[in-house]
N, C-alpha and C positions, 0 to 999 in steps of 0.2 A: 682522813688525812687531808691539809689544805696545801693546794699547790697555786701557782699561778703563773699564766697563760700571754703570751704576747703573741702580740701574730706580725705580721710581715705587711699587713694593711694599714695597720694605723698604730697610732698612741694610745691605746688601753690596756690596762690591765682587768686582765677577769680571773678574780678569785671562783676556782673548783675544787670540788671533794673529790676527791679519786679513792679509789678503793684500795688502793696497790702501786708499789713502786720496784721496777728493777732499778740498773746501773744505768742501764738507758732509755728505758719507758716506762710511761704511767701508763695504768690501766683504770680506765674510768666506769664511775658506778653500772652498774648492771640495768639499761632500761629497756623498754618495746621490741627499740628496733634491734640491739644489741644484747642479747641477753646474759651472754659469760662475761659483758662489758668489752669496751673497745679500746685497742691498744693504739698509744699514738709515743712515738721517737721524742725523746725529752728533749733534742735538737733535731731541727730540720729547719728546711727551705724556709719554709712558712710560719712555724710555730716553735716558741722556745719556753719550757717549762722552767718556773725558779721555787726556791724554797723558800722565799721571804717576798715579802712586794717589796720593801727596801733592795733587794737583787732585782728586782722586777723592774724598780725605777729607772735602778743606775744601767740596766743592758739598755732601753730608751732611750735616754737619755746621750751613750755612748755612740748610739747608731746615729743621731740623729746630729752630733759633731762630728762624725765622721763625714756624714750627704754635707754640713756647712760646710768641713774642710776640702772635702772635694770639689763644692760649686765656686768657690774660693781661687783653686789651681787650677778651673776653666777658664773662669772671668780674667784672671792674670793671664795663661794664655792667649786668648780671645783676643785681648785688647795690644798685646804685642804682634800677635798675626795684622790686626789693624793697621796697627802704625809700620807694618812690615808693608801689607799692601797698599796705601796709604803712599809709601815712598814707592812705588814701580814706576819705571817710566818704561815710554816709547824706545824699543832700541833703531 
């Protein structure tokens, strides 16, 4: 079965085989160091599993208008605190 993988570092997606799926975790194939296979949270902190790379894009994608729209309502901020401080006078 192909899942795929974002992570919380960057823009990629990485297509994996997993062996198995619950409701809320994959369990990934069986190797060395992990030999029943290693179970990881289909959502967490760091990593979010999808069922499509088209779902793969669009969470990406989402996040990353989210950081615009956020640095957005700083700079707006920022630049009124300016002209706030900017008008202070001497009392």
């Amino acid at each position: 079965m192909i899942k795929y993988r974002t992570t919380k570092y960057d823009n990629e997606i990485k297509k994996i085989e997993i062996e198995r799926e619950t409701e809320k975790q994959v369990v990934l194939r069986p190797d060395t160091w992990n030999p029943k296979g290693r179970r990881e949270n289909k959502i967490s902190e760091y990593d979010n599993w999808h069922d499509t790379f088209e779902e793969a894009r669009e969470f990406l994608l989402q996040r990353e208008y989210r950081k615009r729209d956020d640095a957005l309502r700083d700079q707006a901020k920022a630049e009124k605190n300016i002209v706030n401080i900017n008008g202070l006078k001497e009392e």
